[in-house]
Backbone as XML, in Angstrom:
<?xml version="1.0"?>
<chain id="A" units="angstrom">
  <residue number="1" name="UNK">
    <atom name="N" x="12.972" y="56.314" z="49.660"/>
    <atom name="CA" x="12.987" y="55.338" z="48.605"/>
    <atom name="C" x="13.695" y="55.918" z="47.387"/>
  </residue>
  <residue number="2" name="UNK">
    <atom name="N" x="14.021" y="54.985" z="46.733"/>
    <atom name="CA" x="15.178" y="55.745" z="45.537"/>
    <atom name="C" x="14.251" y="55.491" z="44.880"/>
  </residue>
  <residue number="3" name="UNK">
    <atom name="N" x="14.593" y="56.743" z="43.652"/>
    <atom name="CA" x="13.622" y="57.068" z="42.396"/>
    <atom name="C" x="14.748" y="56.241" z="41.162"/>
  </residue>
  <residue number="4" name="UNK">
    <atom name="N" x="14.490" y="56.405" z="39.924"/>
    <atom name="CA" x="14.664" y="55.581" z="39.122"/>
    <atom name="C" x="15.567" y="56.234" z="38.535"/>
  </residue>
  <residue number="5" name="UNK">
    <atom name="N" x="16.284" y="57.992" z="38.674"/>
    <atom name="CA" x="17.209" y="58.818" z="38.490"/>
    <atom name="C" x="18.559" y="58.229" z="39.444"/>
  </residue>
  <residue number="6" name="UNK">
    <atom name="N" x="17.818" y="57.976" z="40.735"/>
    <atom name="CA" x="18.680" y="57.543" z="41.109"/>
    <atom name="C" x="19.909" y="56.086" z="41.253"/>
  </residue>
  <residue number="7" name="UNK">
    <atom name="N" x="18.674" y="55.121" z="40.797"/>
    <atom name="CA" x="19.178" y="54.048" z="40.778"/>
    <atom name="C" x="19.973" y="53.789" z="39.189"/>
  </residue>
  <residue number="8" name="UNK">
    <atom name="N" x="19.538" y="54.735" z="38.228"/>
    <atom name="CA" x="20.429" y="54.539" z="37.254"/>
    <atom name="C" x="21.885" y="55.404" z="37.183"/>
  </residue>
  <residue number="9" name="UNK">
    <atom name="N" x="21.629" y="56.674" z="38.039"/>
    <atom name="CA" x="23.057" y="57.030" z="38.661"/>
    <atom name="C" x="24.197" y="56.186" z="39.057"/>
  </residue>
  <residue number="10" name="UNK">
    <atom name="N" x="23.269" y="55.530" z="40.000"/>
    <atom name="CA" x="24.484" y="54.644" z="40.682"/>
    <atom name="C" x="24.648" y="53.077" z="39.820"/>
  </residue>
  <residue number="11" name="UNK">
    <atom name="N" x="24.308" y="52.924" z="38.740"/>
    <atom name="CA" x="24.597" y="51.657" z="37.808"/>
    <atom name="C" x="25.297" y="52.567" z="36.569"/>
  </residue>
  <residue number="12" name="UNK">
    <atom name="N" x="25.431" y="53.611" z="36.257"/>
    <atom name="CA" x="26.410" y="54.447" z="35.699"/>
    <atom name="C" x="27.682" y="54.515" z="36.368"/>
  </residue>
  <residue number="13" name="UNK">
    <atom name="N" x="27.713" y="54.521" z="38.028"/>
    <atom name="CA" x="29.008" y="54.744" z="38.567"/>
    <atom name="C" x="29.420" y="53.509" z="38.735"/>
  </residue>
  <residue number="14" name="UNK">
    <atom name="N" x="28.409" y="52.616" z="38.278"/>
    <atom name="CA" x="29.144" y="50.941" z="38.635"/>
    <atom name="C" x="30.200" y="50.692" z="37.189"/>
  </residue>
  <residue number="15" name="UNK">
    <atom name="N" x="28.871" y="51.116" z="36.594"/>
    <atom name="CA" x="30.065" y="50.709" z="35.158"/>
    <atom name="C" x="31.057" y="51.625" z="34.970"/>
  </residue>
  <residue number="16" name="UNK">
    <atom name="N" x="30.872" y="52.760" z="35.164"/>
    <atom name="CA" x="32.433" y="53.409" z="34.765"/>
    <atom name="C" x="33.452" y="53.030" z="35.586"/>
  </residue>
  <residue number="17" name="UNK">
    <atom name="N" x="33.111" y="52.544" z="36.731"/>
    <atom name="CA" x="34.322" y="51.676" z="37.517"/>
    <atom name="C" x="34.644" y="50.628" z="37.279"/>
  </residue>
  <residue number="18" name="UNK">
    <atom name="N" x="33.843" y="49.907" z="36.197"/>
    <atom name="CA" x="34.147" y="48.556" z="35.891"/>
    <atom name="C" x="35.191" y="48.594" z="35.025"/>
  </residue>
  <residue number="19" name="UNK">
    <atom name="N" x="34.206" y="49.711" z="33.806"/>
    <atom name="CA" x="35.013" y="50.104" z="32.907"/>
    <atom name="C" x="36.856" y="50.705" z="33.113"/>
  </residue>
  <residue number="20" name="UNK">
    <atom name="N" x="37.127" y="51.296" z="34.241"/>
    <atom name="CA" x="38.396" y="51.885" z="34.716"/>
    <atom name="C" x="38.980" y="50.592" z="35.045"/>
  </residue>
  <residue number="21" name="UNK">
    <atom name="N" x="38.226" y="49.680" z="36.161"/>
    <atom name="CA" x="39.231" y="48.526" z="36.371"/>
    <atom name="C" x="39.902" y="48.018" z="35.019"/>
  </residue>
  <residue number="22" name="UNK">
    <atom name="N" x="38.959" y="47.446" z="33.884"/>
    <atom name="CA" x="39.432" y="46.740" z="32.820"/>
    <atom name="C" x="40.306" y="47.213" z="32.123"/>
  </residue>
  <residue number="23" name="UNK">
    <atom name="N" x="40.273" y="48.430" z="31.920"/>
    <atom name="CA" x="41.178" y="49.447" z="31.501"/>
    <atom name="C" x="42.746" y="49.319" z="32.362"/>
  </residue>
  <residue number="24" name="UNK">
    <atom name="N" x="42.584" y="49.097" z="33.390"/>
    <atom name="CA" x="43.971" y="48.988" z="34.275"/>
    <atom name="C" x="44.531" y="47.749" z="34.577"/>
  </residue>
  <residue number="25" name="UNK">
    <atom name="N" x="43.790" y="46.719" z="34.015"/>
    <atom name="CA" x="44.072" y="45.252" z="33.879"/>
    <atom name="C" x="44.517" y="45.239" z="32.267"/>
  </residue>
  <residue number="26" name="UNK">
    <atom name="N" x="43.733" y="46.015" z="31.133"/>
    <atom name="CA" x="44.312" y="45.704" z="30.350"/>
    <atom name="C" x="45.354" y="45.424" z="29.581"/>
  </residue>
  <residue number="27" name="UNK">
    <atom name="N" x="45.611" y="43.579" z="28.831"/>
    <atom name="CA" x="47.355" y="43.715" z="28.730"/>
    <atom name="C" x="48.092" y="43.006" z="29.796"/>
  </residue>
  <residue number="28" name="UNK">
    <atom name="N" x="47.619" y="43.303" z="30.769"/>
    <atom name="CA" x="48.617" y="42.915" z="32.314"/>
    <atom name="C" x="48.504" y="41.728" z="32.080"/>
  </residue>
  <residue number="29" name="UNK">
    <atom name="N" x="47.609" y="40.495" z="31.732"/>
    <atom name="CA" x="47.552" y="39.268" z="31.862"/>
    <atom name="C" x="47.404" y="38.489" z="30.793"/>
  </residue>
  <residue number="30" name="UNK">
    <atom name="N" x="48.113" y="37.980" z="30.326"/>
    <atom name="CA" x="48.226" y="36.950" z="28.975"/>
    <atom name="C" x="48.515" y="35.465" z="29.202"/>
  </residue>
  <residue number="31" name="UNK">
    <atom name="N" x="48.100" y="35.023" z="28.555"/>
    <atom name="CA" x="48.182" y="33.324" z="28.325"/>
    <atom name="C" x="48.881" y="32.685" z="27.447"/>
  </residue>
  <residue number="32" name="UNK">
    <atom name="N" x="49.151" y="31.416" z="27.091"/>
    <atom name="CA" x="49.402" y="30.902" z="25.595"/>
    <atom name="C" x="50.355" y="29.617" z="26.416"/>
  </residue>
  <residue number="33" name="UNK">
    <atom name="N" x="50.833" y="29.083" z="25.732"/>
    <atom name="CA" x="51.381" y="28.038" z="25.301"/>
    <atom name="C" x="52.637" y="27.462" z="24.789"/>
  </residue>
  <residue number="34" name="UNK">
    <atom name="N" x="53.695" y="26.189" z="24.867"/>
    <atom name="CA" x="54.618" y="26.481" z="24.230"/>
    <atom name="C" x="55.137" y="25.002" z="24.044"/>
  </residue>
  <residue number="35" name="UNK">
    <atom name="N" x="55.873" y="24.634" z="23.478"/>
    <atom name="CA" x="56.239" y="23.163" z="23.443"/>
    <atom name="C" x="58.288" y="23.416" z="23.538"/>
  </residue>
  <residue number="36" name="UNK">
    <atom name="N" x="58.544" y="21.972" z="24.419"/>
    <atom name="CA" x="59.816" y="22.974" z="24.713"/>
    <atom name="C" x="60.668" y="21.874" z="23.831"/>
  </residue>
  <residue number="37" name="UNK">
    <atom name="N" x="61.764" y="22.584" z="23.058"/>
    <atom name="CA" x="62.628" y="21.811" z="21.912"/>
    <atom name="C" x="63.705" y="21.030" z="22.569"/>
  </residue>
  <residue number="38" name="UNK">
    <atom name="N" x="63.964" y="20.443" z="21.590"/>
    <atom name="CA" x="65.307" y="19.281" z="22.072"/>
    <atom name="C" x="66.179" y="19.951" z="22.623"/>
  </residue>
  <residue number="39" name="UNK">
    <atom name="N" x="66.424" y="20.594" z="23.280"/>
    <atom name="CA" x="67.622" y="21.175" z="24.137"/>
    <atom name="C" x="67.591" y="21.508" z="25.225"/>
  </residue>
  <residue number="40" name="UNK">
    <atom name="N" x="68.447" y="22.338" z="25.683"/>
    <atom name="CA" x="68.437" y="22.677" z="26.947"/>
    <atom name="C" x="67.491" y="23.611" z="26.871"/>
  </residue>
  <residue number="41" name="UNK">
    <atom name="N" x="67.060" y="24.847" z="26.373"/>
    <atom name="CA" x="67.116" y="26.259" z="26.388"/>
    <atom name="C" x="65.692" y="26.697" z="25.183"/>
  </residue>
  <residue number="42" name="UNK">
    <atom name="N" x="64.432" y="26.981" z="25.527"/>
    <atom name="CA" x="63.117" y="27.208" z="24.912"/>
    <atom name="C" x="62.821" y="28.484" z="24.861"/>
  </residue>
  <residue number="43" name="UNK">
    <atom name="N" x="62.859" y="29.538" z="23.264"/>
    <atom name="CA" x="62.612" y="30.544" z="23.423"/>
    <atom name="C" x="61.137" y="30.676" z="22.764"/>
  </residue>
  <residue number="44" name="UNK">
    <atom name="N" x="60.362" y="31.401" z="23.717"/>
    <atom name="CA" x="58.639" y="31.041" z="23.779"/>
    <atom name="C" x="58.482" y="32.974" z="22.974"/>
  </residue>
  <residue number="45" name="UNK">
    <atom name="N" x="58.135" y="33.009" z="22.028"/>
    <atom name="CA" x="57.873" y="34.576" z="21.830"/>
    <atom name="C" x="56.434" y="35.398" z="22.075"/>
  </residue>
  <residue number="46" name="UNK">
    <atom name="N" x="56.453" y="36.250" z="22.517"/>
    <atom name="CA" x="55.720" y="36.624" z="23.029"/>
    <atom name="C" x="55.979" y="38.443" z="23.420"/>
  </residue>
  <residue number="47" name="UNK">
    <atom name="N" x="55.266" y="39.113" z="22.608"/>
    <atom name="CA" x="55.584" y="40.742" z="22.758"/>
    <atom name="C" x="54.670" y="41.307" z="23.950"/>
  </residue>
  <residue number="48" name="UNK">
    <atom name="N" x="54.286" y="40.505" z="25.274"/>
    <atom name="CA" x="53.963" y="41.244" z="25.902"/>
    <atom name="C" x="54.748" y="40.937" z="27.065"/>
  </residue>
  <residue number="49" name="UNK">
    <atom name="N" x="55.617" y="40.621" z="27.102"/>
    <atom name="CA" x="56.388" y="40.279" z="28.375"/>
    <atom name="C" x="57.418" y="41.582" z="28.277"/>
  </residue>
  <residue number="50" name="UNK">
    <atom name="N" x="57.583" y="41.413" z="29.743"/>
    <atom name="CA" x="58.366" y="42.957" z="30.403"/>
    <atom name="C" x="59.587" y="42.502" z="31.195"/>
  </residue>
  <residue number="51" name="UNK">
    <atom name="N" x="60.630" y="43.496" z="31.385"/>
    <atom name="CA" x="61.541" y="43.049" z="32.243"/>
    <atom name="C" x="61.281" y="42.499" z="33.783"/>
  </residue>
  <residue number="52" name="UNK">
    <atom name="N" x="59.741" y="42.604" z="34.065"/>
    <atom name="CA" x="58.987" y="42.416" z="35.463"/>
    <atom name="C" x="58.298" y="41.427" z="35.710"/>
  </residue>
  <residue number="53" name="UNK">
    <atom name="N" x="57.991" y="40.811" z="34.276"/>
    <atom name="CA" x="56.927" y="39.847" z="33.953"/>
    <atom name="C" x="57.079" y="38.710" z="34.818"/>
  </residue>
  <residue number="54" name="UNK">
    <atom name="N" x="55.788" y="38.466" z="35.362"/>
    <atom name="CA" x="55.877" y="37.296" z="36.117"/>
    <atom name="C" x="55.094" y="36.323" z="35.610"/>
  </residue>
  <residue number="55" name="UNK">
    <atom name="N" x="55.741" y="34.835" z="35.316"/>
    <atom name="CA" x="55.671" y="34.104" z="34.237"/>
    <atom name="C" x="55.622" y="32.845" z="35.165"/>
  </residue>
  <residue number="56" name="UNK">
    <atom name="N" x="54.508" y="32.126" z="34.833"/>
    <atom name="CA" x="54.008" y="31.019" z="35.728"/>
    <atom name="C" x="53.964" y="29.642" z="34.405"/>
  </residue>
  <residue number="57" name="UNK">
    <atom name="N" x="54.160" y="28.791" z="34.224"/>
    <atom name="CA" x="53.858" y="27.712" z="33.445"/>
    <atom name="C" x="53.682" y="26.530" z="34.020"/>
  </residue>
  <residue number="58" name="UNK">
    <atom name="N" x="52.141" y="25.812" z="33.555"/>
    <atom name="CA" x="52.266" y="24.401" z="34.180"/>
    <atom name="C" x="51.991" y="23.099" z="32.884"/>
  </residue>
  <residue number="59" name="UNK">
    <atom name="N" x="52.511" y="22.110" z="33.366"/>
    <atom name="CA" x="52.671" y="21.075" z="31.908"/>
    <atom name="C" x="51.131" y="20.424" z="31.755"/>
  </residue>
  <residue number="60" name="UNK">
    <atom name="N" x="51.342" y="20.021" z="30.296"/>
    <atom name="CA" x="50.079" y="19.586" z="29.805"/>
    <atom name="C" x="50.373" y="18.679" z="29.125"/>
  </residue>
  <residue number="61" name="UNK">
    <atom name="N" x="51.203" y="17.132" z="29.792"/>
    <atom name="CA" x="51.542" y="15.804" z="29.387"/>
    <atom name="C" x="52.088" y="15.806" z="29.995"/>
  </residue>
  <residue number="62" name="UNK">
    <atom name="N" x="51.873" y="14.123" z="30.066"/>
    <atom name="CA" x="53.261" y="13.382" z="31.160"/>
    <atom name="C" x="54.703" y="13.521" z="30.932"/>
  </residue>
  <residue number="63" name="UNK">
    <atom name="N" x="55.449" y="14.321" z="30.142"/>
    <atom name="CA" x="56.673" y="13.994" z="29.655"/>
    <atom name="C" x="56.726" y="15.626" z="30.203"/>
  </residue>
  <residue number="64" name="UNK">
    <atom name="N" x="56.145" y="16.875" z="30.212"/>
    <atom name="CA" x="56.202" y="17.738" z="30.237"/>
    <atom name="C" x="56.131" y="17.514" z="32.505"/>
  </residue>
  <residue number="65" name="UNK">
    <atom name="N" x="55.950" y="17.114" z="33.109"/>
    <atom name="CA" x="55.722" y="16.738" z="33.996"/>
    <atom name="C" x="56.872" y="15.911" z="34.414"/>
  </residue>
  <residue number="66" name="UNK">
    <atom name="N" x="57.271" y="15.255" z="34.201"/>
    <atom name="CA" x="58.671" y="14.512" z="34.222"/>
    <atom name="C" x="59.547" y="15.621" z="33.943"/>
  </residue>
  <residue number="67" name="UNK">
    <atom name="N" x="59.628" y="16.162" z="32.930"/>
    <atom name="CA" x="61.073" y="17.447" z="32.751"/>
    <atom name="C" x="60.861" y="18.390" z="33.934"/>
  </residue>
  <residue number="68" name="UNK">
    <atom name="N" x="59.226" y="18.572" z="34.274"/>
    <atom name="CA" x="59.474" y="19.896" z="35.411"/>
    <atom name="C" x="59.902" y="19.274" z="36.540"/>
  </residue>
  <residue number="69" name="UNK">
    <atom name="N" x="59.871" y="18.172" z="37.025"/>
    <atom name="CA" x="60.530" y="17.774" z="38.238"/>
    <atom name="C" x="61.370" y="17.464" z="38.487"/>
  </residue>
  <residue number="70" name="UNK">
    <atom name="N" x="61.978" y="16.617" z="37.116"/>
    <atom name="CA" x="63.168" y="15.559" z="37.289"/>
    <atom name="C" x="64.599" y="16.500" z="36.824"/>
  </residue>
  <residue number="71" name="UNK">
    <atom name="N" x="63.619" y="17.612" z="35.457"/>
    <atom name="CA" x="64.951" y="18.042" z="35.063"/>
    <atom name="C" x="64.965" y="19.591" z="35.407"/>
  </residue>
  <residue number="72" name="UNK">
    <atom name="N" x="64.318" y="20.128" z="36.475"/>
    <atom name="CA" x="64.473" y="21.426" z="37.090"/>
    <atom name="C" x="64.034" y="22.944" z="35.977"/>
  </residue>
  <residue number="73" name="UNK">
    <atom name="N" x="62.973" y="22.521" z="35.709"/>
    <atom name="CA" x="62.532" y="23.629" z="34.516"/>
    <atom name="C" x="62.839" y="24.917" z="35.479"/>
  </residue>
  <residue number="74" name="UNK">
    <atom name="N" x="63.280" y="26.178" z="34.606"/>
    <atom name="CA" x="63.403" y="27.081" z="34.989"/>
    <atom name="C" x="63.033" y="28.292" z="34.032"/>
  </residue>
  <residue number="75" name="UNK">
    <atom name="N" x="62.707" y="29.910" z="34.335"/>
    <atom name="CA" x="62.452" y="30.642" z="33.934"/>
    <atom name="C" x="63.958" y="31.222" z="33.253"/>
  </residue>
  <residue number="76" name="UNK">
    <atom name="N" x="64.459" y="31.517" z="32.494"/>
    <atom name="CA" x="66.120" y="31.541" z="32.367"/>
    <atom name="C" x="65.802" y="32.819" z="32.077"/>
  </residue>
  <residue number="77" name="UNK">
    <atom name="N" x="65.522" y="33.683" z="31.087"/>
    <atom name="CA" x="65.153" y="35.030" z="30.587"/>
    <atom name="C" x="64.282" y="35.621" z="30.189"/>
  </residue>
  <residue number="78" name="UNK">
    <atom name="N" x="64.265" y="36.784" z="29.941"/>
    <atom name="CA" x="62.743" y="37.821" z="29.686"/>
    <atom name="C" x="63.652" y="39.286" z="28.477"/>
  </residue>
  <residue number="79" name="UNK">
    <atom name="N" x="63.029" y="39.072" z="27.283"/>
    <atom name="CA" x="63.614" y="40.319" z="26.955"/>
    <atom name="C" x="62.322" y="40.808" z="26.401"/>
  </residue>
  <residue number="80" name="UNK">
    <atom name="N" x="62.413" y="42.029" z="26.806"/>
    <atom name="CA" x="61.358" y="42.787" z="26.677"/>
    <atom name="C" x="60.560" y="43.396" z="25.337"/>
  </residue>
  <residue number="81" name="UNK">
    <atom name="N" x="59.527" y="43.354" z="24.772"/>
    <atom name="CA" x="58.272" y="43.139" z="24.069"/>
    <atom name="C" x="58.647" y="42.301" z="22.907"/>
  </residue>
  <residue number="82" name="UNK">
    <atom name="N" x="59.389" y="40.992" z="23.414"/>
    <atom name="CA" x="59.732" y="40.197" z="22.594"/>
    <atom name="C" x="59.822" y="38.426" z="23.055"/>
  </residue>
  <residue number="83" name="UNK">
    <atom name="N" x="60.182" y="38.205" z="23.816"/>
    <atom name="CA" x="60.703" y="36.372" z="24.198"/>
    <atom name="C" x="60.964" y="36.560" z="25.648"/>
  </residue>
  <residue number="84" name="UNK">
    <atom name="N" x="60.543" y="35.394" z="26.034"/>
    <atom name="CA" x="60.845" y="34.517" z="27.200"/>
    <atom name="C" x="61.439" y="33.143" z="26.997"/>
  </residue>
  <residue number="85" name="UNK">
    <atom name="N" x="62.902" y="32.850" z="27.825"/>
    <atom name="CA" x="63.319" y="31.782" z="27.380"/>
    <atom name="C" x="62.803" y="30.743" z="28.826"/>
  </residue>
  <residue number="86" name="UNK">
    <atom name="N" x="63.146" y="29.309" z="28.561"/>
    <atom name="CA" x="62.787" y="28.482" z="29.904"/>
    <atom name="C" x="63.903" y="26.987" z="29.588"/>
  </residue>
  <residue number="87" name="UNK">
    <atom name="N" x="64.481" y="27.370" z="30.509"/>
    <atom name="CA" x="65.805" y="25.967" z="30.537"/>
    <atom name="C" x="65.521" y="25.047" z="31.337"/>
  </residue>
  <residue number="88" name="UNK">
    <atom name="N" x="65.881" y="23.964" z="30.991"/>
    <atom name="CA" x="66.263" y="22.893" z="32.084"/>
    <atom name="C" x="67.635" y="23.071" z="32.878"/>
  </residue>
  <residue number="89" name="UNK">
    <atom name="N" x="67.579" y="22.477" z="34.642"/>
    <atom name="CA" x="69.165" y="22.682" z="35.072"/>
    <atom name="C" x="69.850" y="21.507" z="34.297"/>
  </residue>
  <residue number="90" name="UNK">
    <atom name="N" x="69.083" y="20.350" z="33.782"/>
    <atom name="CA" x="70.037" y="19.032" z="33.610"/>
    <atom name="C" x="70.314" y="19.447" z="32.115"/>
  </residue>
  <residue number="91" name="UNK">
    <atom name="N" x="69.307" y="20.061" z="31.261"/>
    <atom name="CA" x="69.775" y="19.807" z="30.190"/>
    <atom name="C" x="69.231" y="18.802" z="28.927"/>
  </residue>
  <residue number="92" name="UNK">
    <atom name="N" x="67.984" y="18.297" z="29.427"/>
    <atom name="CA" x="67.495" y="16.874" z="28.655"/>
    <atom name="C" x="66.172" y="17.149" z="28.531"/>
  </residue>
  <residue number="93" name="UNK">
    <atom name="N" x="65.862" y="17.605" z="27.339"/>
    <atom name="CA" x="64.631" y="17.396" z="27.219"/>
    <atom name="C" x="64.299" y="16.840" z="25.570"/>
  </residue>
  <residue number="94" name="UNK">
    <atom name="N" x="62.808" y="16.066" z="25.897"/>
    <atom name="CA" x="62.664" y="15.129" z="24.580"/>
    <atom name="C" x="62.236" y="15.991" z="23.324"/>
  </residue>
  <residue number="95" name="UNK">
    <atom name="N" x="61.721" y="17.244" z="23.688"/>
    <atom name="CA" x="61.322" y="18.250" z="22.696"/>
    <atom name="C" x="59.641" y="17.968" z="22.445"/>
  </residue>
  <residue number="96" name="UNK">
    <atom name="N" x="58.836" y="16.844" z="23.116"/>
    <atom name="CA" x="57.605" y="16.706" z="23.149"/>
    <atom name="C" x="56.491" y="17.391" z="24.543"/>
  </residue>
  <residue number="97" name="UNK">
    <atom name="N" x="57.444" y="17.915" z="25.527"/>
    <atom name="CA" x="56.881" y="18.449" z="26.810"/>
    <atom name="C" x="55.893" y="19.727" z="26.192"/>
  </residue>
  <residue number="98" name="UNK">
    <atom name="N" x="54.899" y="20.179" z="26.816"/>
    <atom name="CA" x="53.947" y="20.691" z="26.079"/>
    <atom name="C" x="53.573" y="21.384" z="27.725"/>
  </residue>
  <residue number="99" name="UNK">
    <atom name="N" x="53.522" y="23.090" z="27.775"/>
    <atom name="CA" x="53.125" y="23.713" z="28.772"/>
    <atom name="C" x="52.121" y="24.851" z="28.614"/>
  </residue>
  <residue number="100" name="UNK">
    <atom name="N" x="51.373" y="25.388" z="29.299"/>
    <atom name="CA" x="50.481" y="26.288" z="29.236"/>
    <atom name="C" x="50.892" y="27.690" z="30.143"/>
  </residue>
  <residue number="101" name="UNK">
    <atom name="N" x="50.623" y="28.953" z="29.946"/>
    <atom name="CA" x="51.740" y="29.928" z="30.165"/>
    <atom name="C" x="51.104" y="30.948" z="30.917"/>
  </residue>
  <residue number="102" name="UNK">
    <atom name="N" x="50.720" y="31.466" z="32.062"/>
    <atom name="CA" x="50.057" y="33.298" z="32.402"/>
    <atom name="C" x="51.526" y="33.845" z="32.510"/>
  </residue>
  <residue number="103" name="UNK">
    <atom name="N" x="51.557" y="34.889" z="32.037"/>
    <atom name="CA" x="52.020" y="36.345" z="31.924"/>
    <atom name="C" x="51.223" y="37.121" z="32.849"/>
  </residue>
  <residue number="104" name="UNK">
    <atom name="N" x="51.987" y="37.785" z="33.833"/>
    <atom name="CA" x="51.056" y="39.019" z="34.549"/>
    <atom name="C" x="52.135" y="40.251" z="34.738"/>
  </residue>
  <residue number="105" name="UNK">
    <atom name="N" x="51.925" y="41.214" z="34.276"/>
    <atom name="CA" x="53.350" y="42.570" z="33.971"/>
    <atom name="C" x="52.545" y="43.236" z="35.407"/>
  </residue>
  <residue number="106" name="UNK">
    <atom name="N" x="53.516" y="43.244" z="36.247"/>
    <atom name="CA" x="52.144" y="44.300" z="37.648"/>
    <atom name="C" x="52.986" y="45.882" z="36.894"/>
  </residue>
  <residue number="107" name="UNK">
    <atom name="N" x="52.222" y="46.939" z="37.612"/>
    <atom name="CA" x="52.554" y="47.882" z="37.455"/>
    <atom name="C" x="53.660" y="48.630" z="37.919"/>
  </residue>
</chain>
């Protein structure tokens, strides 16, 4: 039977592993938001994006939903601890499309 030395041993080794995971996630995953302007071409800023960054966005209105299908939203650039841009292929957007953003930098 475990004694009470022991069972707090092993809830010490739980958390310092918890603690290490969070530590190795930390940073890696960010969120936010962006509204894309009258043009072709949306630069979203953001200082945690990397030349690796993998950048997922999904719309949050119907008009933002219409541009991702109709007008081919795309990831266009990434410069590093600074902006992410996101174009349309057609070129048309009303400047009211409204998207929500993860950032994940893997290692």
């Amino acid at each position: 039977m475990a004694t009470a030395d022991d069972i707090n041993s092993t809830l010490q080794g739980i958390a310092r592993q918890l603690g290490a995971w969070v530590a190795a996630f930390n940073g890696r995953l960010v969120s936010g938001s962006f509204t894309l302007t009258g043009g072709t071409t949306t630069i979203v800023s953001q200082s945690s994006v990397t030349a690796n960054s993998v950048i997922v966005f999904s719309p949050t209105n119907s008009s933002a939903v219409l541009t991702q299908n109709a007008g081919g939203l795309y990831l266009s650039a990434r410069t590093a601890a600074s902006t992410f841009s996101v174009s349309t292929r057609s070129g048309t957007t009303l400047g009211t499309e409204t998207f929500n953003y993860t950032l994940f930098n893997p290692s």
